[in-house]
N, C-alpha and C positions, 0 to 999 in steps of 0.2 A: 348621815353626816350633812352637814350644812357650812357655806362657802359665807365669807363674810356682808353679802348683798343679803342671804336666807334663802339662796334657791339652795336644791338639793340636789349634792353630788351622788350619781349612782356609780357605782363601778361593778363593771362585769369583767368576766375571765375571758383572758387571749384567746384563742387557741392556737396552737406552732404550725405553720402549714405541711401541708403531703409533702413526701420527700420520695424521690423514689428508691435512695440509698438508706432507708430506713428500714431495718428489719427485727422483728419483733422478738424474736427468736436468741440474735448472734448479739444484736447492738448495734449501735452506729458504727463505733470507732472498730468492732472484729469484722462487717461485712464491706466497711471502707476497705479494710488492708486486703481482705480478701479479694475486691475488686481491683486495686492496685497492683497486687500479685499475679491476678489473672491477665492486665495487661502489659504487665513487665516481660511477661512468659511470650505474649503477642507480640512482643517488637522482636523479643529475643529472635523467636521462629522467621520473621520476617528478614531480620539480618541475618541469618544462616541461609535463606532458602536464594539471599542478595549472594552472598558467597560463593555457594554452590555453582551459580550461575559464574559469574565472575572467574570461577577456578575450571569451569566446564569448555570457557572462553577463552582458555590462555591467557585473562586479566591478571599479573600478576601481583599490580601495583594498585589496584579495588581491595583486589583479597585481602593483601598488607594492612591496608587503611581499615578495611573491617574489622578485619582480627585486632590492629594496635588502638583503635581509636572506640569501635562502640564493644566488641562482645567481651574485652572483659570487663570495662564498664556494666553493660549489662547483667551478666553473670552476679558480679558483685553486689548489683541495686537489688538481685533475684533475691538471693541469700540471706540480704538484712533485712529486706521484707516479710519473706518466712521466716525468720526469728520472732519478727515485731507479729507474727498470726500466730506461733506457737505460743508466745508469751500471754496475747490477748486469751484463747483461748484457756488457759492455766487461769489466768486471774478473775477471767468472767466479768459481766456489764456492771456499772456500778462504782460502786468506790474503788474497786479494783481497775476500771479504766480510769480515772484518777489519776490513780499513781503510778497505771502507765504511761500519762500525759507529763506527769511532775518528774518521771525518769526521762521524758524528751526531752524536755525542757531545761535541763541541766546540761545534755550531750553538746 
């Protein structure tokens, strides 16, 4: 190819950089969710083990706040994430995440 002066344009290939959420295996978008799921389950434990403590204290109005405000909050972020891993796995990498992206995308 030549540029209108007559130097020549070379062009070479990108390459996408190291990701560490990148797996070769599952795909990006099944070992994201996986990773998202695994720390939904982290907070969850975290706010149960805040409760416990809370309820082991005579806290009664902690406890309340936990239970009414984050775990079933939580609970609930758990549930549509394992769905969104069941489904990614069912449809596999590829076009199939695609149209898992295009069914987000509508919600």
């Amino acid at each position: 190819m030549f540029n209108k002066r007559g130097g020549k344009v070379k062009l070479q290939f990108i390459v996408a950089p190291l990701s560490e959420f990148e797996h070769v295996d599952k795909g990006d978008a099944l070992y994201g969710m996986e990773l998202a799921l695994s720390l939904e389950k982290l907070v969850n434990e975290k706010l149960l083990n805040l409760h416990n403590v809370a309820s082991k204290n005579g806290d009664v109005h902690l406890a309340d706040f936990i239970e009414s405000d984050f775990l079933t909050e939580q609970v609930e972020a758990i549930k549509k994430i394992s769905e969104y891993v069941a489904q990614l796995r069912r449809v596999g990498k590829g076009h199939g995440t695609w149209h898992f992206n295009q069914m987000l995308l509508e919600q």
